[in-house]
C-alpha positions in Angstrom: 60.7 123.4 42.8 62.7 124.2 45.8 60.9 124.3 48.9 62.5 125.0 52.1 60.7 125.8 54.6 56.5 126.3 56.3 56.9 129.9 53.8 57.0 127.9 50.8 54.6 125.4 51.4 51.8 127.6 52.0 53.1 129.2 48.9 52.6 126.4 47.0 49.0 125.7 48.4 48.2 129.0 47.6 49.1 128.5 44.4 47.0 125.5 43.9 43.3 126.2 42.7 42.3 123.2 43.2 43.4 122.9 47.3 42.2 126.6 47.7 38.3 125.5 46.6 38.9 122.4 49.3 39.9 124.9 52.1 37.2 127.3 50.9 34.8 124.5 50.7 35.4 122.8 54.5 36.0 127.0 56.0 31.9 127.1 54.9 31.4 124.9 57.6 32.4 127.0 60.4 33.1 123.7 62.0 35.1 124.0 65.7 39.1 123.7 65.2 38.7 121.9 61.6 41.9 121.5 59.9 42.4 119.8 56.2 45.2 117.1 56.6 47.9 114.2 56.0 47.8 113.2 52.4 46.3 116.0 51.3 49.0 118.5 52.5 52.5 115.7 52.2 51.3 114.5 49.1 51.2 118.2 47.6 54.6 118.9 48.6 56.2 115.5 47.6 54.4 115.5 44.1 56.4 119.0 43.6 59.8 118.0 45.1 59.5 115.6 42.2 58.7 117.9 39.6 55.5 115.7 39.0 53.5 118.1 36.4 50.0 115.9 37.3 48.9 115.5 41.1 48.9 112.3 42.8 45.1 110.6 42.9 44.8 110.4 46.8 42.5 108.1 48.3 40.5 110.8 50.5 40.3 114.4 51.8 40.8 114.1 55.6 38.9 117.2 57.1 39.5 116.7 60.7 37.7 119.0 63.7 37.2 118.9 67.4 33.7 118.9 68.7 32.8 117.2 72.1 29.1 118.4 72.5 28.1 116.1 69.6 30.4 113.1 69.0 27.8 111.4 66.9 29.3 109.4 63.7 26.1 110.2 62.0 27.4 113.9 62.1 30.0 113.8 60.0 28.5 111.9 57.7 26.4 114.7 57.0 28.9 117.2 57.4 30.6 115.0 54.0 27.0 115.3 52.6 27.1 119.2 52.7 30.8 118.7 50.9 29.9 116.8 48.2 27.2 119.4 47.7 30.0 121.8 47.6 32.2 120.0 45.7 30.8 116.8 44.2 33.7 115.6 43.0 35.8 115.2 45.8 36.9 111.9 48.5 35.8 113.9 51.5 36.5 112.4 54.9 35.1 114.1 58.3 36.3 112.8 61.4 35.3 114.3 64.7 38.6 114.2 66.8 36.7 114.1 69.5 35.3 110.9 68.8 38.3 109.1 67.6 39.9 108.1 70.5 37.5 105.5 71.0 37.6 104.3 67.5 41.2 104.0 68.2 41.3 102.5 71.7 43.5 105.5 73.1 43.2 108.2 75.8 40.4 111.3 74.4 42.8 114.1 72.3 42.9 117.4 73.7 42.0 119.2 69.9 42.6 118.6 66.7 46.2 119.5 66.7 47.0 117.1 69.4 45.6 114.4 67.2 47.4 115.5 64.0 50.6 114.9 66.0 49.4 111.4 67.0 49.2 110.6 63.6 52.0 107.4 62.3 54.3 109.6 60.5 55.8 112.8 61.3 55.7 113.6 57.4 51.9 113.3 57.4 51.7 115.0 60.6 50.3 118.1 58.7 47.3 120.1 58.4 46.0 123.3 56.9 43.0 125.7 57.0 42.0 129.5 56.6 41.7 132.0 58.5 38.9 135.0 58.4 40.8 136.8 55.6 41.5 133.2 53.4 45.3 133.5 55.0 46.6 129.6 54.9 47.1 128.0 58.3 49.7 125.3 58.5 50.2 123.0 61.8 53.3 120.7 61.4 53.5 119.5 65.6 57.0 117.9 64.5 58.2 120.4 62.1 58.1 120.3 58.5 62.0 119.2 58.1 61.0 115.3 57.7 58.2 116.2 54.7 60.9 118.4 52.7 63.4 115.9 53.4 61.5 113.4 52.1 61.7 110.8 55.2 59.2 109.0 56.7 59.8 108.6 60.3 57.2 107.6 62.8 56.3 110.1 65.6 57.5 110.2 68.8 53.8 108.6 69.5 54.1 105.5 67.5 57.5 104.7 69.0 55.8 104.4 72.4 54.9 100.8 72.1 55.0 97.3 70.6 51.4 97.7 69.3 52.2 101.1 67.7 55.4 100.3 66.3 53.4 97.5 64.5 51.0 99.5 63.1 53.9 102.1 61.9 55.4 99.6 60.0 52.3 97.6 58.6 51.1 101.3 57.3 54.0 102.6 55.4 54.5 98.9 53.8 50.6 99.1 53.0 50.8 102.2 51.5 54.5 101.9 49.5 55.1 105.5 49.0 58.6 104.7 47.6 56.5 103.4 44.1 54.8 107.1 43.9 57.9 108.9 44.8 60.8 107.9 44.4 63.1 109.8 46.3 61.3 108.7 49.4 63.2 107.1 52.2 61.7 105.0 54.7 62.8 104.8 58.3 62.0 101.7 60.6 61.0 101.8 64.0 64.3 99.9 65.9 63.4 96.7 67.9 64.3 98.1 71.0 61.3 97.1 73.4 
């Protein structure tokens, strides 16, 4: 499948059942700038730049949403309660942007967005969600060039320091993503502190 550009990748969401019930699902919520995000968009678009016919298991469903009038953990654990009534079935994952920067150790995001584009790599620095009429949504804060592409490069965050860097290059050794999809490449953060 040939997809160039933010047009065909909402396309191909729209297309997908499956991702539709998830966005329908988390929209339910009415939960304050929520987005659906990372693995759960790239992996989508990389499983059909390889022609893969079955999706690719991913670990969890990162539903992501800025609310800084109740930063309580215990809340979005039962926000992924009310999911899994939804849709049983499902990895959900809530996280309250608003709360993560402590988790973290790094200065409070702004929203939901700003966080997606602190994310480790710019190919996973994706989310989607629906609007009033079901329309799909797409954020991509560095473009969606690197995801079609197929290169992982870390974001201009992650190249800021040592301690970043680190964690850039521990993650995308972790997680291999050249022994799902092949056609992968992998960038490395230069030493050049």
């Amino acid at each position: 499948m040939m997809i160039k550009n933010e047009k065909d990748i909402i396309r191909l969401i729209k297309e997908d059942k499956w991702m539709m019930d998830i966005l329908r699902a988390v929209k339910s919520l009415n939960l304050p700038d929520w987005w659906v995000c990372a693995g759960f968009v790239r992996s989508k678009i990389w499983d059909a730049l390889h022609g893969f016919k079955e999706r690719t298991p991913i670990p969890d469903i990162d539903v992501i949403y800025f609310d800084d009038t109740n930063m309580e953990e215990l809340e979005e654990k039962k926000l992924e309660i009310r999911l899994r009534n939804i849709l049983p079935n499902i990895p959900w994952s809530v996280k309250n942007e608003a709360r993560m920067h402590v988790v973290n150790n790094i200065p409070p995001y702004s929203s939901s967005v700003d966080a997606i584009s602190k994310f480790p790599e710019t190919a996973t620095s994706l989310g989607v969600k629906l609007d009033e009429k079901d329309d799909i949504i797409l954020v991509a804060p560095w473009g969606v060039d690197d995801v079609i592409n197929l290169e992982v490069k870390p974001t201009p965050y992650f190249k800021q320091s040592k301690e970043l860097s680190k964690i850039y290059e521990e993650r995308i050794t972790k997680k291999n993503w050249k022994d799902i999809w092949y056609k992968v490449k992998v960038f490395h953060i230069e030493n050049s502190y």
